[in-house]
C-alpha positions, 0 to 999 in steps of 0.5 A, spaced: 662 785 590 666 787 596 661 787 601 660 779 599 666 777 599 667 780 607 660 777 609 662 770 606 670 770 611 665 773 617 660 767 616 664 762 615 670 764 620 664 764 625 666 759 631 672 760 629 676 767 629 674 773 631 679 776 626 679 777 618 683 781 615 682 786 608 689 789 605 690 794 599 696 794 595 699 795 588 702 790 584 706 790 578 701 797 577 695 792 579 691 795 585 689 789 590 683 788 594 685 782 599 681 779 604 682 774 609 679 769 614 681 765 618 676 759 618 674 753 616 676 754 609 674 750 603 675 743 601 680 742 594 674 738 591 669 744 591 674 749 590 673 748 583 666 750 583 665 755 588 664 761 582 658 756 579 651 759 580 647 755 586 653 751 588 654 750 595 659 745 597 660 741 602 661 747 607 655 751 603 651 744 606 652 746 613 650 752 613 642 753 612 643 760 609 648 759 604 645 760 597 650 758 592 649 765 589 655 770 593 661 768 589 658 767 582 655 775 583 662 776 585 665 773 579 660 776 574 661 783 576 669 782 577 669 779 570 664 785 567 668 790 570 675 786 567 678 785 573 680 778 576 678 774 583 683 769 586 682 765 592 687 761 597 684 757 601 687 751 607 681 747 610 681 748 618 687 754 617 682 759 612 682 763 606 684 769 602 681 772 596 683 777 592 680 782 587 685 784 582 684 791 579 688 791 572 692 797 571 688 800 566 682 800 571 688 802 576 686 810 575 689 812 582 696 811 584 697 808 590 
């Protein structure tokens, strides 16, 4: 699930930035995984779809590799296993996702 989410920012900041950042940290007892890139971003209209099987959007298009099938994974293994995704995302400035362990899955203390 992780593993994805990293190949997604690299994939899609390519020709962009050299640059992503992942961040740790708690929050309200939460533990946060954050990755961020600094790409191209993804469009409001597809933002509502990006954890659909096999939907691509409009950056999905462009590139020929692109599945549809990395961000529905995503959510399905984070929903099985009771935590939360979120994404942030500005077309042309990147996108930040975040993977919310909930506090009763939050077996170490940071």
């Amino acid at each position: 699930m992780l593993s994805q989410l990293i190949y997604n920012a690299v994939k899609y900041s390519k020709g962009h930035s050299k640059q992503i950042n992942i961040s740790l940290f708690e929050q309200q007892e939460a533990a946060i995984i954050e990755i961020e890139d600094f790409g191209i971003g993804i469009p409001p209209n597809d933002m509502r779809r990006i954890f659909d099987a096999f939907y691509t959007g409009q950056n999905g298009r462009l590139y020929r590799e692109s599945t549809g099938m990395g961000l529905f994974l995503v959510k399905e293994v984070t929903q099985y296993l009771q935590h939360n995704v979120e994404v942030k995302s500005e077309v042309g400035k990147g996108s930040r996702f975040r993977i919310i362990f909930s506090p009763t899955q939050n077996l170490t203390k940071m």
